[in-house]
Structure formats: structure tokens, C-alpha cells
C-alpha positions as CSV (number, residue, x, y, z in Angstrom):
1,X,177.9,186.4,128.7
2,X,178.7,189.9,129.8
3,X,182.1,190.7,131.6
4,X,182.5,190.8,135.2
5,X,181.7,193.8,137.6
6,X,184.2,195.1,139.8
7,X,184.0,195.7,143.6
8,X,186.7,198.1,145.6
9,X,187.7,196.6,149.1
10,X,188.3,198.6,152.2
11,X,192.0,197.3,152.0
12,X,192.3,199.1,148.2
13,X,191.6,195.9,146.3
14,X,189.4,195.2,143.5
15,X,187.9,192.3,143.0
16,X,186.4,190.8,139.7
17,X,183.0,189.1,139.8
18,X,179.9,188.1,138.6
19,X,176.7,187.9,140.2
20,X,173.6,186.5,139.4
21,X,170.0,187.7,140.9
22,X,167.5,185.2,142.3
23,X,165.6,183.1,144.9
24,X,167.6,183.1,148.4
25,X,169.3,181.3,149.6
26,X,172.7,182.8,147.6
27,X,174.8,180.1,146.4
28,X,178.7,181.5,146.5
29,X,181.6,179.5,144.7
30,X,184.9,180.1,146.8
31,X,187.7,178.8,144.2
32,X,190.9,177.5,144.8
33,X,194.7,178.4,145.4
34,X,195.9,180.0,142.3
35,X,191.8,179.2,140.7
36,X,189.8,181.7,139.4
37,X,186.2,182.2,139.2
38,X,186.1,180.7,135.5
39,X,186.7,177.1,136.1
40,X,184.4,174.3,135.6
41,X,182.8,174.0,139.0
42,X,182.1,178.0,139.2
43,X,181.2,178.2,135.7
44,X,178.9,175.1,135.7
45,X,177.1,175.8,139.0
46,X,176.5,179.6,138.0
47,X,174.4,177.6,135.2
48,X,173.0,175.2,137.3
49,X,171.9,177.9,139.7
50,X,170.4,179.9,136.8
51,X,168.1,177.7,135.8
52,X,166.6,177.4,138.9
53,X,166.1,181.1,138.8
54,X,168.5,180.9,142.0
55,X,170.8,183.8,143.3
56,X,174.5,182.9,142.5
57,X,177.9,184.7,142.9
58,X,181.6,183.6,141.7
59,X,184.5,186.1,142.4
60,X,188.3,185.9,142.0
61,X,190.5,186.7,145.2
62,X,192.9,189.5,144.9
63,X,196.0,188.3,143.2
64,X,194.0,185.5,141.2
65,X,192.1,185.8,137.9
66,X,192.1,189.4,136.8
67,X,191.4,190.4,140.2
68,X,194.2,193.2,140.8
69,X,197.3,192.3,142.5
70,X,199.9,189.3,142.3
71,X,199.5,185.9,144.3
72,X,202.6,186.6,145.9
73,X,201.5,189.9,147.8
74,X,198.5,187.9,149.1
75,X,198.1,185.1,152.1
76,X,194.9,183.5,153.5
77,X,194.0,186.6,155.7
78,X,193.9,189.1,152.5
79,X,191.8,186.4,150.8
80,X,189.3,186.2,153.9
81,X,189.1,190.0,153.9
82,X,188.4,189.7,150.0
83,X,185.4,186.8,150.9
84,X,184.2,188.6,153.6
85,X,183.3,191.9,152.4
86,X,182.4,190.7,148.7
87,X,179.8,188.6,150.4
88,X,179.0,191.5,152.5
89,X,178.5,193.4,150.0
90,X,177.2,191.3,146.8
91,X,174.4,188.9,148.6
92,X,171.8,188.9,151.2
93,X,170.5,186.7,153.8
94,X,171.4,183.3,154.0
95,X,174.1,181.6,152.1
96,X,175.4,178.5,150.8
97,X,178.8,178.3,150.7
98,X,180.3,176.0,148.4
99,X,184.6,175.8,148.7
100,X,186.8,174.4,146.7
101,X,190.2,173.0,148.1
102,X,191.5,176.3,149.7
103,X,188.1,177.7,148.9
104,X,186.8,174.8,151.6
105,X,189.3,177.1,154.2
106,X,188.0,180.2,153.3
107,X,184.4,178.6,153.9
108,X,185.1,177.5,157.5
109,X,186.5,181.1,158.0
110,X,183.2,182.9,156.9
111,X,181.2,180.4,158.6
112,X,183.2,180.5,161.7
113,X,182.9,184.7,161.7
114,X,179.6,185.2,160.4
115,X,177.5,181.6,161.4
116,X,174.4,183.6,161.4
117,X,174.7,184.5,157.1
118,X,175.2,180.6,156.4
119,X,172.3,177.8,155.3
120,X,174.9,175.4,154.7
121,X,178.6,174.3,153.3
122,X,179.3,172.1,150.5
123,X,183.3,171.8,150.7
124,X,185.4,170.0,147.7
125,X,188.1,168.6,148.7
126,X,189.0,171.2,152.1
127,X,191.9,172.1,152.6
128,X,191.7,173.8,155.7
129,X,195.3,174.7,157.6
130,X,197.3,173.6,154.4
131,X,200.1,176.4,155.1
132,X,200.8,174.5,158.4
133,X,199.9,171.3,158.1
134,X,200.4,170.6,154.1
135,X,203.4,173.2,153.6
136,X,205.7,174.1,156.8
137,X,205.2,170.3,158.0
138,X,206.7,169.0,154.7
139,X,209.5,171.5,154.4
140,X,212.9,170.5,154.8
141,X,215.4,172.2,157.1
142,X,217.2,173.4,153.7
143,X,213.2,175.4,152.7
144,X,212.7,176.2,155.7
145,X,216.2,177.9,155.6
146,X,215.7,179.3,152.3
147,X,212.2,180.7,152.8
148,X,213.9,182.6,156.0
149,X,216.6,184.2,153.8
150,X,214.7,184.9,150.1
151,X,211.2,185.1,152.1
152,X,209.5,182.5,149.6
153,X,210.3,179.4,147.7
154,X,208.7,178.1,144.7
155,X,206.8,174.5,145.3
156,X,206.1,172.2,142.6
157,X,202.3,171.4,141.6
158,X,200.6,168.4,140.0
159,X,197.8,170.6,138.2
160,X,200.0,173.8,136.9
161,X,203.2,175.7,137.2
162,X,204.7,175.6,140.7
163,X,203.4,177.9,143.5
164,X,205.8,180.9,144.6
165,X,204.8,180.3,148.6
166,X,206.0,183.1,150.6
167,X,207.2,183.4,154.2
168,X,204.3,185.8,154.8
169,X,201.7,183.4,153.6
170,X,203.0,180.5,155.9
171,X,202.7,183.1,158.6
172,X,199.5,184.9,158.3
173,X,198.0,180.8,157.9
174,X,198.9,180.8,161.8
175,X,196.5,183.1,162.3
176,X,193.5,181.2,160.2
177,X,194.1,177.8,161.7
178,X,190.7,176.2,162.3
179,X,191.4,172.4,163.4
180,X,193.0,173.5,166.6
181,X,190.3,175.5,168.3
182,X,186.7,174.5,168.6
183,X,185.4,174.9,165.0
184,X,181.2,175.2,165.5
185,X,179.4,174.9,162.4
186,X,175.5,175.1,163.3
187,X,174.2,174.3,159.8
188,X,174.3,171.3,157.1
189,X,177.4,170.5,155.7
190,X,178.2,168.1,153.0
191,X,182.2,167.9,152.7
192,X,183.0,165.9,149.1
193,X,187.1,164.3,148.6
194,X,188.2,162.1,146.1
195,X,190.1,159.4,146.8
196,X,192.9,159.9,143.9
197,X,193.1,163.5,145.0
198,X,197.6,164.0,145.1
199,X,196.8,167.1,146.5
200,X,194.5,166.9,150.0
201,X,194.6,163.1,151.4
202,X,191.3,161.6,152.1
203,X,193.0,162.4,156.3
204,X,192.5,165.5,156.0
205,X,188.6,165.1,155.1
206,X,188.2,162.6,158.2
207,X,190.3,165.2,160.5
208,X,187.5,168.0,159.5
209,X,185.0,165.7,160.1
210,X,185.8,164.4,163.3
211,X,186.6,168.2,164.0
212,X,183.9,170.2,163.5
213,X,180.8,170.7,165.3
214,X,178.0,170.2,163.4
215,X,174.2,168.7,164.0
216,X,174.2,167.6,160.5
217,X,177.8,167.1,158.8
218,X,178.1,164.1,156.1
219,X,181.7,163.0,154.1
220,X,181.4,161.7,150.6
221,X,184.6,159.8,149.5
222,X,184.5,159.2,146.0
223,X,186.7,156.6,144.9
224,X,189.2,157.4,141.5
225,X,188.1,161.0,141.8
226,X,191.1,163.7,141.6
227,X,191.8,167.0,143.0
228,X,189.7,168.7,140.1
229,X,186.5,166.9,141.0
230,X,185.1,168.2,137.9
231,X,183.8,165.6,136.0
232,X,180.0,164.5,135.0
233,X,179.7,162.8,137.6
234,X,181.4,165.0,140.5
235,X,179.3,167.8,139.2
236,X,176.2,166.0,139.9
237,X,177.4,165.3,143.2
238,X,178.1,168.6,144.2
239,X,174.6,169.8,143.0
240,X,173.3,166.8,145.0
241,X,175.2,168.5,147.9
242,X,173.6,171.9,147.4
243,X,169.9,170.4,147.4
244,X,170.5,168.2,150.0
245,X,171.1,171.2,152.1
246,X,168.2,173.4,151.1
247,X,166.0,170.4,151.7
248,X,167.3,170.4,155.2
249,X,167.0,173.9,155.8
């Protein structure tokens, strides 16, 4: 496989990618906190979508991959800037946007901005509002302290070395919140949680459900499945996912 391409922002980043020509609608991979556009799921859909002779982009986020930047200058509004305009710019027409964990977030922000570019959502195991909900909720009075003073702390992780979380990523999540306002999603979406995932509780998939607006929104709970959701199986169930929703549209 060739190397990635490389796409300037407005905002001076550059963002790694690959792209795929084909049949519309575009399926886009949104990967996860601290992910990259080289994990299973990305890697094995951009396959899947290939032999269909379907259209198919993966990218990294600024600070993730070899995207340029560090994590810990970024926060969930840089990354929505970095979605936005690669999408923008690297697809047409309709989408299908598949997220994974913080990737699911970044989904609901797209769709939520630009609902006239989406066919459909497939979210893995959503994490939308994590920096709030998941992160400032479960901080003690001593982080919370700390994170005022040093402007970040470093938070342990069940899947690789522990996240640096900044004071100006728990601040800029205020401003992406999506389960307090109305959250309209006038398309098929198919949301997909295990129930072993450590890292988003099978709650938080209910609290999208019940939360959105949507004429046609389905939750899969799969039972022993982790946070990865990249098995045989899980695969198969998010390609499931992704024809379900073209057979809809």
C-alpha cells in the first residue's frame, strides 16, 4: 500500500490520510482518543469498502498518528475543525460516517453541523461528552486542584499508556456537548457497545439513544465485547451496520 497523502488545514495543521475513490455514498472512519487511522476497524473497513469498489477515507486527527502536532495541544474543537474540513475537502455528496468511541463524538458534531452531507451513522462504542461526563465528573477535588495549577493531569488507561488530559481540553468539551441540547439526527443510525467495554458503560449508549432524534436509530449491545470491538465477529457487525444503512437510504 502506498503512504498517506497530506492535507493543510485553514488552522495550519496537516493532516495524514488516505483516500480511496469509488461509488457514493463515502464511507469515513473517525478513530478514537489517542487512535490513528491504522487500526483494525479503519484498516479492515478501507478493505471491505474496496471490494465493493466503494469510496472510503481514514485520516488521523492533528496530534494523533503522524498527523503534525502533539495530543496535548489539541481538544475536541481542533479535532472537529480537522473532521470538518478533511471531509470538506476529501469526499463528496453523502456520507456515512462511522465513529469510534471519541470518533462516535466527532460523528454527532459533523452530523449535527452539516446534516445535509450525512446518509447515515454507524457509532462504536460513542463516547459523546466524555470530557464532562466521563472525566470532570470523576475527578477528585485533589485533580481538579491539580489540573487548575499544572493545567493537565495524566489519567490512567486500560488499552495503552495513560492520557496527559489538559485543562484546555476539559474546557473546549463544554463547548461540544451534545446530550444537553436537542441533538437531531435526520438519517439511519446504527449505534454498536459492548457490554465488557471498561471504557464507555453500556448508559452512555442508552443516554444517546433515548437522546437523539432520529426516524430510524437502532442500539446493538453485544454481550462480552470490549472497548476495541475489533474482533471477527464485531467486524461483521459493523459492516452489517454500514449495509443496513445504504439499504435504508
Amino acid at each position: 500500500m502506498s503512504g498517506p497523502d497530506y492535507l493543510d488545514t485553514p488552522q495550519g495543521r496537516r493532516l495524514a490520510y488516505h483516500r480511496s475513490e469509488g461509488t457514493g455514498p463515502w464511507v469515513v472512519f473517525l478513530g478514537g482518543l489517542k487512535s490513528d487511522m491504522e487500526g483494525t476497524k479503519a484498516i479492515h473497513l478501507e478493505a471491505w469498502c474496496r471490494a465493493q469498489g466503494r469510496a472510503f477515507l481514514r485520516f488521523d486527527y492533528s496530534g494523533h498518528g503522524i498527523s503534525s502536532g502533539t495530543f496535548e495541544e489539541g481538544c475536541i474543537g481542533d479535532w472537529a475543525e480537522d473532521t470538518a474540513y478533511a471531509m470538506h475537502t476529501l469526499t463528496d455528496g453523502k456520507l456515512i460516517v462511522v465513529g469510534s468511541s471519541m470518533g462516535g463524538w466527532q460523528s454527532l458534531l459533523f452530523a449535527r453541523t452539516h446534516p445535509d452531507r450525512v446518509a447515515g451513522l454507524v457509532t462504536i462504542a460513542a463516547a459523546p461528552d466524555f470530557t464532562e461526563d466521563g472525566y470532570w465528573a470523576s475527578f477528585t477535588d485533589a485533580q481538579k486542584a491539580t489540573l487548575e495549577a499544572e493545567g493537565q493531569i495524566a489519567m490512567p488507561s486500560d488499552y495503552m499508556e495513560p492520557y496527559i488530559i489538559t485543562k484546555r481540553l476539559i474546557e473546549d468539551g463544554l463547548n461540544n456537548l451534545v446530550l444537553r441540547d436537542p441533538l437531531p439526527l435526520p438519517f439511519p443510525v446504527r449505534c454498536l457497545q459492548g457490554t465488557a467495554d471498561t471504557a464507555v458503560s453500556t448508559e452512555t449508549a442508552v443516554r444517546l439513544l433515548n437522546h437523539a432524534d432520529s426516524p430510524d436509530m437502532r442500539l446493538n449491545l453485544v454481550k462480552g465485547a470490549d472497548h476495541r470491538f475489533s474482533d471477527g465477529p464485531c467486524l461483521g457487525l459493523i459492516e452489517d451496520a454500514i449495509t443496513d444503512i445504504l439499504e435504508s437510504a
